[in-house]
N, C-alpha and C positions, 0 to 999 in steps of 0.2 A: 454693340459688338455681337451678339448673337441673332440679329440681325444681320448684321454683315456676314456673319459666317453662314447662316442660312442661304444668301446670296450665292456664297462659293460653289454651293450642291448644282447651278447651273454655269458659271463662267469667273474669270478671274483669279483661279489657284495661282500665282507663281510656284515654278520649279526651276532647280539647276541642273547642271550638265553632269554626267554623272562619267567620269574621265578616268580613264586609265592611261600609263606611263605616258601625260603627258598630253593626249587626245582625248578627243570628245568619243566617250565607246555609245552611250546613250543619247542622243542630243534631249535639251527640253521640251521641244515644240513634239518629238516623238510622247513624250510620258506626259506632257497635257493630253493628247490626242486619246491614249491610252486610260487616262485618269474621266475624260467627258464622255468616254465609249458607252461606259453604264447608265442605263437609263434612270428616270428620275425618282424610282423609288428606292436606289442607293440613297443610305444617308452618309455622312462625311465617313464615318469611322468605316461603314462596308466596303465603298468606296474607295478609300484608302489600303482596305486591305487586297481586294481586287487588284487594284495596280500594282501594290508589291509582289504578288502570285505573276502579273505579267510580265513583271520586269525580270524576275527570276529564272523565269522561262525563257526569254530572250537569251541574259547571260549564260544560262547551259545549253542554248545552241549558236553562240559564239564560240564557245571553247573550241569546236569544231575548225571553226577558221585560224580563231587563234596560232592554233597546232601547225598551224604550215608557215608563219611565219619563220624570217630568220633567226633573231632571235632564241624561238626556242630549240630551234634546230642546234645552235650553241650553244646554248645549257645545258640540253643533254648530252653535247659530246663534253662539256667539261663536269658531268658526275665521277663523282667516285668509286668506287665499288662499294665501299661501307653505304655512299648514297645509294644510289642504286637497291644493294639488299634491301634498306630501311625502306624503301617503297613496295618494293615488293611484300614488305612484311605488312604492314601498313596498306594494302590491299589484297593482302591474302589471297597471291597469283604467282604461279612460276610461270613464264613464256619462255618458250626455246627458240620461236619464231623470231627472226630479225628485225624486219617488219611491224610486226606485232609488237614486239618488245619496244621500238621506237616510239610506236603508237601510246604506249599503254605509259613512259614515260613522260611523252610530251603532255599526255593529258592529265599527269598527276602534277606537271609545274603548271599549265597553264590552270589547274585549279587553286592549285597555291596563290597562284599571280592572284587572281581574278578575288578572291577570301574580303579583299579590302574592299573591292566594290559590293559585292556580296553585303559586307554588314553594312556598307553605307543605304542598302535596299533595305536591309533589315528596318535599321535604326531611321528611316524616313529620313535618312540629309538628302534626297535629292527633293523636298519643302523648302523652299526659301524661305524663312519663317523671318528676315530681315528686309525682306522685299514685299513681304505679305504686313506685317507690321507698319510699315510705311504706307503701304498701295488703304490699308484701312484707314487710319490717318487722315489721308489723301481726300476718302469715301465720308468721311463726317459728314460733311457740309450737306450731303445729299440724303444722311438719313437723320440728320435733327436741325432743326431753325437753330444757331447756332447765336441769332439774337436774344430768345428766348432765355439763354442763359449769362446773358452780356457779354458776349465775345462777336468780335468782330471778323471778318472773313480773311484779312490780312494779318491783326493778331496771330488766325490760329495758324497762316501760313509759315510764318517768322517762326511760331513753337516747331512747327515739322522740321524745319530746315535746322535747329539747333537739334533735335534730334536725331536727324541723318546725319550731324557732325558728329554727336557724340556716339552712335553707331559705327561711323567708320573710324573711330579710337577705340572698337571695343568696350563702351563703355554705354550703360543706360540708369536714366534717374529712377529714386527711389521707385516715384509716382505712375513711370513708367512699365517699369519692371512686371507688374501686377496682371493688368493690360496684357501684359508681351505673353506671359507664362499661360495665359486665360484663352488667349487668343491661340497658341500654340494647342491646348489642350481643347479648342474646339474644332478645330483641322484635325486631328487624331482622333475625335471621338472618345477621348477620354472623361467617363463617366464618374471618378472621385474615387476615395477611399473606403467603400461602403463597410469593411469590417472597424474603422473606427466609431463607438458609442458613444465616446462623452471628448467633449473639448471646451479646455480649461484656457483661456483668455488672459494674462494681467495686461495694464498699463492700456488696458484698450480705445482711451484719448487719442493714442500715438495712430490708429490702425483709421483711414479712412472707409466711408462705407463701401467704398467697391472692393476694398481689399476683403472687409469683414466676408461681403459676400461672396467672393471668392472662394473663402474659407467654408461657407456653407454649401456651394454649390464643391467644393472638393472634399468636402463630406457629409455627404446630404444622409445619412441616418443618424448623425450627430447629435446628443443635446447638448447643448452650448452653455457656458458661464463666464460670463464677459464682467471682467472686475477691473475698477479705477476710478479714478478721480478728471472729472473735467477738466475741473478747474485748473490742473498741470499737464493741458496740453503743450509738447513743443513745436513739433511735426508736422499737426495739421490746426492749428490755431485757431481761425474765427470757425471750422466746419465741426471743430467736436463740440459747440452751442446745438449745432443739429442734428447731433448723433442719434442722440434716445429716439426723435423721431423720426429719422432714417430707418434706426434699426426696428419701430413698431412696424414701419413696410416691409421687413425682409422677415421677420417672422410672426405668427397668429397670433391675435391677443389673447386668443381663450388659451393659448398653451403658454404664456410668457409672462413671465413674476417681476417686476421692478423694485428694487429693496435699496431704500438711500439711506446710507452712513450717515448721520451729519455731525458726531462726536469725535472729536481730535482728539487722541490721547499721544501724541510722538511730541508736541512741543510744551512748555511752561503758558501760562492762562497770557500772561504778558503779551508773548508770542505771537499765541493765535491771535490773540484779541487786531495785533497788528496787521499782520498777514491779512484777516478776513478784509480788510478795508482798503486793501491792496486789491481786491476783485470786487469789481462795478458791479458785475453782473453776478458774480458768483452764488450759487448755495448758500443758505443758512450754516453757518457753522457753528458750534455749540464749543467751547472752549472746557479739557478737562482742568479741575481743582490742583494744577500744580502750580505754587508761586514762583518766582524769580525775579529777575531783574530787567528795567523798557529797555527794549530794542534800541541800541545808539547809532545815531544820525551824524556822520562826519565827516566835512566839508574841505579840502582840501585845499592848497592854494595854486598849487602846481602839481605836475606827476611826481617831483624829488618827495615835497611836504609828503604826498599820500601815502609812496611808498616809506616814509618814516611811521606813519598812522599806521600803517600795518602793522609795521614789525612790532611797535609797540604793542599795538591789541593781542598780536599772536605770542608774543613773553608773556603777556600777561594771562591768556588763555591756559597757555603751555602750564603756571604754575599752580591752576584748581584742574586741568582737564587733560588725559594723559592724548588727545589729538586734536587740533586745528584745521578746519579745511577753511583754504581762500577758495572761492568759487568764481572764475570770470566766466564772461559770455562765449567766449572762442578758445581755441587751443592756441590762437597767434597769441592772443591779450594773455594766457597766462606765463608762453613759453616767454616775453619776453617779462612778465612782472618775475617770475624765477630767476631771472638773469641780474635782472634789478635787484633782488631780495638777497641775490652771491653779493655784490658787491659791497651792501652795506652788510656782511658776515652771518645775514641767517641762511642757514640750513635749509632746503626746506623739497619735497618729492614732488615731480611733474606727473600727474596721472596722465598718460598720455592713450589707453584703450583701456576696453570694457573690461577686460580679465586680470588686469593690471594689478598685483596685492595691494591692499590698502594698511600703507604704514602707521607707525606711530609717532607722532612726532607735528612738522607741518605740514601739512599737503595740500595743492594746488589741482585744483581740481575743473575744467570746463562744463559749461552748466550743462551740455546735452549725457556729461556720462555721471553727473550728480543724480539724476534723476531718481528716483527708487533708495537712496542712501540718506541715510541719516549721523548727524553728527553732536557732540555736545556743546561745539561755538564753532558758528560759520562766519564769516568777513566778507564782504559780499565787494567784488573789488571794481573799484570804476564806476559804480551806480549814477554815473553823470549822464546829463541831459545829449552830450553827444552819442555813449555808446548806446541809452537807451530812449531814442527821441518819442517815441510814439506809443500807441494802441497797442500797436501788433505787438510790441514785448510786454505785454500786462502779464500776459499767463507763465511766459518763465519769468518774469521778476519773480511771480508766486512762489513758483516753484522752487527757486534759488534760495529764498527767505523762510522756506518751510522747510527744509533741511537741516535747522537748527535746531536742538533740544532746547538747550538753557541759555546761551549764550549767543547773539544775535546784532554783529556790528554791520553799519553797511559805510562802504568809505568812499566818496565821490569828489571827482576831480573839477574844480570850480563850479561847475552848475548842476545840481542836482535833478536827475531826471525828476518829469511832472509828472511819471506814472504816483510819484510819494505823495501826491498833494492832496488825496481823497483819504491819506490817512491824519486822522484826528491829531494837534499836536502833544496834545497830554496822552498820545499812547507811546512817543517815544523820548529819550533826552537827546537835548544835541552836545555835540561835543568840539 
């Protein structure tokens, strides 16, 4: 990407039209012509501000023209006299001249008109920063072997093009967004937040490395403290295995401390002991000295049976623990076990966002806004071989099952996923 932005200092800016009531008052192909005028020891940011000085310039000797339209010749004959004064006042002019006076009005609407193009010159919207986004995109292929990272040249066409979908819904993905924001702030020349000294990081699993470095390059006098736990990534999955070493290339080693946790003090020894065997690959994890009782393994025979297994575990949680969280994978899987859990007469709260209060009682919780919370008996719902077939949900089963203090049921619908099969069976009961 900054390569590619480098590139823009000689050809390829998109811009749009920069339009008043309805017409083209700037065309683009003018304010490219305007914006490659400067020679090449403009960099993006001087450059940038150069063309907003000439665009400004243009607009106040349009107003000129402006003035003789009809138009405005109609709006000043429908002022009022309160208007009127307030212009006058507001430019600190009496005219007796008729003439004059006409002049001296028209050119106070046509600056009023004009105000909105004005900030759009200010605020650089005449960037396409939707067209430039794409038009880079587009430029990959020619600035990296795109086999080199196992993607294919048709793959990466099909990504663009779902892109430009969701572009023209207003909408851009997480993974995008990054990208977009980086890319916008390299066409403006924006150099970061140099008065911020220290930034504090959590959950930093979640944060891929071009974001991380985004965050560095938007604030580069920064010292950084990047706190979390791998092993609960949800977000970015198999890439936060490569994190630590991404992130020894984005910062120096003689200036950078690496310090590993591996002591779990949030669940009973039981717990941990289970959980750790739940990550193949995981950390060392060190179990602290609280006793309890094995994690229970229970196998349903249909969704009616499970949804009975729950409500059971959660009566029964409810009467040693003053809250219960069932944890599903999605917010569909919980909203409809909620619905499930009304009809056989329990109670129970959909956490449906981040800010959400966390009741007392049972609560139903989706694993992505489980994250960072802890509970004193989780139910882990659906843990079946369908919702959880594979690899790629190793790290949030982790994560969903490390949520528990004391109390640690998981309830699976006929087939129990194989992510469970690397755990030992003497570290849980089944039920």
């Amino acid at each position: 990407m900054s390569a590619y932005a480098n590139h823009l200092n000689t050809e390829d800016m998109r811009f749009r039209n920069l339009m008043f009531n309805g017409k083209v008052l700037i065309p683009k192909e003018k304010i490219r012509d305007i914006y490659y005028q400067f020679n090449e020891n403009y960099n993006l940011r001087n450059r940038l501000s150069a063309t907003r000085e000439a665009l400004l310039k243009i607009l106040n000797r349009k107003v000129h023209v402006e003035m003789k339209k009809k138009w405005v010749e109609e709006a000043v004959q429908n002022l009022s006299r309160e208007e009127i004064m307030q212009m006058h006042q507001d430019g600190g002019e009496e005219i007796l001249n008729a003439d004059k006076e006409f002049n001296f009005l028209a050119r106070r609407i046509v600056i009023k008109a004009f105000r909105r193009v004005q900030r759009q010159i200010v605020r650089n919207h005449f960037l396409s920063i939707n067209n430039q986004f794409v038009h880079m995109l587009r430029s990959v292929p020619q600035i990296l072997a795109l086999d080199q990272y196992g993607i294919d040249s048709d793959t990466w066409k099909q990504d663009i093009e779902a892109t430009i979908g969701r572009l023209k819904e207003g909408r851009l993905s997480l993974a995008d967004a990054t990208a977009y924001i980086y890319l916008y702030d390299l066409m403006t020349g924006k150099r970061g937040e140099k008065d911020i000294r220290y930034l504090f990081i959590d959950e930093v699993q979640d944060y891929s490395a071009f974001q991380l470095a985004f965050l560095k390059f938007s604030f580069p006098r920064a010292k950084f403290t990047l706190l979390g736990d791998l092993n609960q990534a949800i977000f970015t999955h198999e890439n936060s295995r490569k994190l630590l070493g991404e992130l020894s290339n984005m910062f120096p080693a003689d200036k950078t401390r690496v310090v590993q946790l591996t002591k779990s003090y949030r669940s009973t020894e039981q717990i941990t002991n289970f959980t750790k065997h739940i990550l193949t690959n995981g950390e060392e994890i060190v179990p602290f000295n609280r006793q309890g009782e094995l994690p229970k393994i229970s196998i349903a025979a249909g969704i009616d049976d499970a949804v009975e297994r729950v409500k059971t575990q959660a009566e029964e949680n409810l009467a040693e623990h003053e809250t219960t969280a069932i944890i599903g994978k999605t917010l569909k899987e919980c909203r409809q076990l909620s619905g499930k859990l009304a009809e056989v007469g329990v109670r129970s709260t959909l956490i449906r966002t981040e800010n959400q209060r966390l009741v007392k009682g049972i609560i139903i919780v989706p694993s992505y806004l489980a994250k960072g919370l802890e509970f004193d008996s989780v139910i882990m719902w659906d843990a079946s071989r369908a919702c959880y077939p594979d690899e790629r949900d190793r790290q949030l089963v982790y994560t969903i099952c490390t949520r528990a203090m004391h109390r640690l049921t998981i309830v699976a619908n006929k087939k129990l996923s194989p992510i469970f099969e690397t755990v030992p069976k003497q570290e849980y009961q089944l039920a």
